[in-house]
Rosetta silent file (secondary structure, phi, psi, omega in degrees, C-alpha in Angstrom):
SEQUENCE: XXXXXXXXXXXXXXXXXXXXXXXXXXXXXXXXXXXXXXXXXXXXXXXXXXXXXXXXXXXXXXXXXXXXXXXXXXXXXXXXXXXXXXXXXXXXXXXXXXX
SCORE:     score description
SCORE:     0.000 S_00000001
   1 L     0.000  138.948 -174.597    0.025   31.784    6.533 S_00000001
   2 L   -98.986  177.994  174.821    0.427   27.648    7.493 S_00000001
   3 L   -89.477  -31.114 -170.598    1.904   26.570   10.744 S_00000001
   4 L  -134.965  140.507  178.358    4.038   24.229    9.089 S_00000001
   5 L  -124.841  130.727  179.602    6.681   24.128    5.865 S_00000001
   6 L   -92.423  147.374  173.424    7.772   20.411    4.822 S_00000001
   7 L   -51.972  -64.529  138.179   11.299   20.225    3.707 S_00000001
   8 E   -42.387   97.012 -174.685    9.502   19.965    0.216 S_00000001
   9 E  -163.950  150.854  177.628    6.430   21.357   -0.987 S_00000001
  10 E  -108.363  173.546 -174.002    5.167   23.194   -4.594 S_00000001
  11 E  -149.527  162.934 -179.568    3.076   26.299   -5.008 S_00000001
  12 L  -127.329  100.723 -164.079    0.716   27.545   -7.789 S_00000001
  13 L  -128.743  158.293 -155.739    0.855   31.250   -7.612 S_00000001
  14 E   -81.586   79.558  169.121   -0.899   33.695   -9.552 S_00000001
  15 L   163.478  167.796  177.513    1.625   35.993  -11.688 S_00000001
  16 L   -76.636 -168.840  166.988    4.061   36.371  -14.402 S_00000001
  17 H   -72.004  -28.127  163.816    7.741   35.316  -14.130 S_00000001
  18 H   -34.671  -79.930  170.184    8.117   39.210  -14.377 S_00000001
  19 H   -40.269  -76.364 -168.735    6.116   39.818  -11.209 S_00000001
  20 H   -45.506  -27.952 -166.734    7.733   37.084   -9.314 S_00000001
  21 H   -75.897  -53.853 -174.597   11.395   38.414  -10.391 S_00000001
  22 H   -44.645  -43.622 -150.395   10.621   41.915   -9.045 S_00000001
  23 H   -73.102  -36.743 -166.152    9.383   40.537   -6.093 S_00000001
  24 H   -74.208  -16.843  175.645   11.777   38.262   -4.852 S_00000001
  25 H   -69.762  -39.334  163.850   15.175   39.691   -4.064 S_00000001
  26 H   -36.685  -58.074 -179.612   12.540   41.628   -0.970 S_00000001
  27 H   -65.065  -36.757  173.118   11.239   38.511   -0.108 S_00000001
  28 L   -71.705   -6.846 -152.569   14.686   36.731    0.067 S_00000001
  29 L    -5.919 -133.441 -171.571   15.855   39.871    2.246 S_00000001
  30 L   -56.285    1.440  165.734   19.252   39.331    3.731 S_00000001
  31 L   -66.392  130.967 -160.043   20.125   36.126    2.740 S_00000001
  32 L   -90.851 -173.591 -157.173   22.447   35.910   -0.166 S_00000001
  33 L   159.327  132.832 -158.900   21.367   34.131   -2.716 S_00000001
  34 E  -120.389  112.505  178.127   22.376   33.015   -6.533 S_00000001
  35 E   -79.443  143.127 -162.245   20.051   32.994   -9.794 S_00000001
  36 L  -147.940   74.597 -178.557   20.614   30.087  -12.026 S_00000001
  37 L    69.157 -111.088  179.018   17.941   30.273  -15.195 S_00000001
  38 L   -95.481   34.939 -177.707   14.688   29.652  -13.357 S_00000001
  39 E  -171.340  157.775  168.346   15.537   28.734   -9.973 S_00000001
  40 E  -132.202  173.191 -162.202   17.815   30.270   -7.169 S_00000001
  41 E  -116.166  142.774  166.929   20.108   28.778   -4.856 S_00000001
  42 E  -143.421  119.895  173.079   19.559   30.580   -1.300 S_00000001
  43 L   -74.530  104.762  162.035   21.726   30.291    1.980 S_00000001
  44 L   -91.513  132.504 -176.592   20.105   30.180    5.167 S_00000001
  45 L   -74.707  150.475  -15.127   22.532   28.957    7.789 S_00000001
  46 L   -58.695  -22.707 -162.263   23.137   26.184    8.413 S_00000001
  47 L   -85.784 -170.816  157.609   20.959   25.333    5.253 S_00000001
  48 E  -146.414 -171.444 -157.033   20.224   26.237    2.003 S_00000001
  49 E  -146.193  120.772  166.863   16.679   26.616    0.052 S_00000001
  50 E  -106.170  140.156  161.279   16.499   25.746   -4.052 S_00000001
  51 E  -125.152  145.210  174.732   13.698   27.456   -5.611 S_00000001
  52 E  -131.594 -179.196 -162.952   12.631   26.747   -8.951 S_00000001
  53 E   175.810  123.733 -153.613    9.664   28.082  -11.468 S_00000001
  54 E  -137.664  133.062  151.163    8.180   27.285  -14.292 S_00000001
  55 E   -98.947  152.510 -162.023    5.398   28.749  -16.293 S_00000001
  56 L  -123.319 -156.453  162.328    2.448   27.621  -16.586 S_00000001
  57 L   -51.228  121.830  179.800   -0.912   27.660  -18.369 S_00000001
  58 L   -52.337  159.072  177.065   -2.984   30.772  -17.368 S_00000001
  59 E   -89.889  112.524 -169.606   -6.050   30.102  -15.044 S_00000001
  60 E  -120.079  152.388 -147.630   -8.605   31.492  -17.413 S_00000001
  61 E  -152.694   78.940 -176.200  -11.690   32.256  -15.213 S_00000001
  62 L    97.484 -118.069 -152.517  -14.602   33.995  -17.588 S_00000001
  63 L   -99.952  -50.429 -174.053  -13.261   36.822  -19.629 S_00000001
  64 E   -24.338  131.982  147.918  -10.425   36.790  -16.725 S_00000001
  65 E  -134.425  130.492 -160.259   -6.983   35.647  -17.196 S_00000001
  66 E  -114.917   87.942 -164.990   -4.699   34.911  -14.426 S_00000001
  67 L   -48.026 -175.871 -160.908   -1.040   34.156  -15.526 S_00000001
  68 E  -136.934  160.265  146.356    0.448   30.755  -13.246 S_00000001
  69 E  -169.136  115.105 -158.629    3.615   29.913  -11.905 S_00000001
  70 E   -50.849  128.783 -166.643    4.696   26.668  -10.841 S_00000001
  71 E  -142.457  135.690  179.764    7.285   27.313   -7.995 S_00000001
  72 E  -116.953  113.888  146.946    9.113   24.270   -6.118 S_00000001
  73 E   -89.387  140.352 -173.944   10.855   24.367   -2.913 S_00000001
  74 E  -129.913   79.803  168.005   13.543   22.388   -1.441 S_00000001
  75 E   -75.410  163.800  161.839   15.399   22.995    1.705 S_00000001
  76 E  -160.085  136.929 -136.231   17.851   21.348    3.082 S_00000001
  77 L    61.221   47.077  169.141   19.748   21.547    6.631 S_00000001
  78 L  -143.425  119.627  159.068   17.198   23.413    8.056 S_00000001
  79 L   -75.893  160.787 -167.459   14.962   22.621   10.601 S_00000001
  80 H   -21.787  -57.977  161.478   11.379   22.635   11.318 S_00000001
  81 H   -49.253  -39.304  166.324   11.787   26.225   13.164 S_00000001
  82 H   -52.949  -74.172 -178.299   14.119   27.203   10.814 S_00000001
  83 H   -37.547  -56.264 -177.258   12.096   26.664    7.814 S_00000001
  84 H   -66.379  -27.061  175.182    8.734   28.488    9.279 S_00000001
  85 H   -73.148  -20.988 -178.429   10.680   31.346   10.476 S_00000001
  86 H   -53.060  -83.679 -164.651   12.135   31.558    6.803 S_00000001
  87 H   -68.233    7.917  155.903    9.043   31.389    4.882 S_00000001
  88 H   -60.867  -64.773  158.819    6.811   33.787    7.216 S_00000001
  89 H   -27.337  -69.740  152.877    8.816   36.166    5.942 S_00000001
  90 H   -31.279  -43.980 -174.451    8.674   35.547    2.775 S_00000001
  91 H   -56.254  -61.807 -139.120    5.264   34.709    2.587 S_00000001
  92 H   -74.555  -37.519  160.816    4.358   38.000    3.869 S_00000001
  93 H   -79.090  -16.914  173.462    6.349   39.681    0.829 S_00000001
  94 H   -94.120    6.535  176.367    5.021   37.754   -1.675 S_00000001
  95 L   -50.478  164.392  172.086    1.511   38.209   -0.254 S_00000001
  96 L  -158.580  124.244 -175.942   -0.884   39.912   -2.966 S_00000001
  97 L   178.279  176.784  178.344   -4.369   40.213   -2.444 S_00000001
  98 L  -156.527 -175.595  159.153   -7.373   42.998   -1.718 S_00000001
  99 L   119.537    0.000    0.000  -10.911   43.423   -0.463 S_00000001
């Protein structure tokens, strides 16, 4: 989890567009929020948050292959406090991981 979210910032995450689709209306919880091809529009008051997503070349790692997707965020009208309380949440549903 960071300490800090930039008005801006991309991510390289590990899954199909599939995966990501499932996952995200959870992750978005109460906020409403509009699908537009590959990207949503999402309000948090006062702001709002564009996400966008692209696929990308798999990560191939051995035998391993680990589909990619490029994901951009952009708030805007939201402050510092704002943002990080946003994306904890989130983060913490889109976490994936083991061991």
């Amino acid at each position: 989890m960071q300490s800090f979210y930039a008005e801006q910032f991309e991510r390289d995450m590990g899954c199909t567009e599939a995966d990501w689709l499932g996952w995200l209306p959870a992750a978005l919880g109460q906020h409403p929020w509009k699908r537009d091809g590959a990207s949503v529009q999402v309000t948090i008051n006062p702001g709002t948050l564009r996400i966008q997503w692209e696929q990308a070349e798999p990560r191939v790692l051995g035998l391993a292959r680990i589909p990619r997707l490029l994901v951009r965020f952009a708030f805007a009208g939201l402050d510092e406090a704002s943002r990080y309380t946003f994306m904890k949440r989130f983060d913490l549903f889109m976490q994936r991981g083991g061991g």
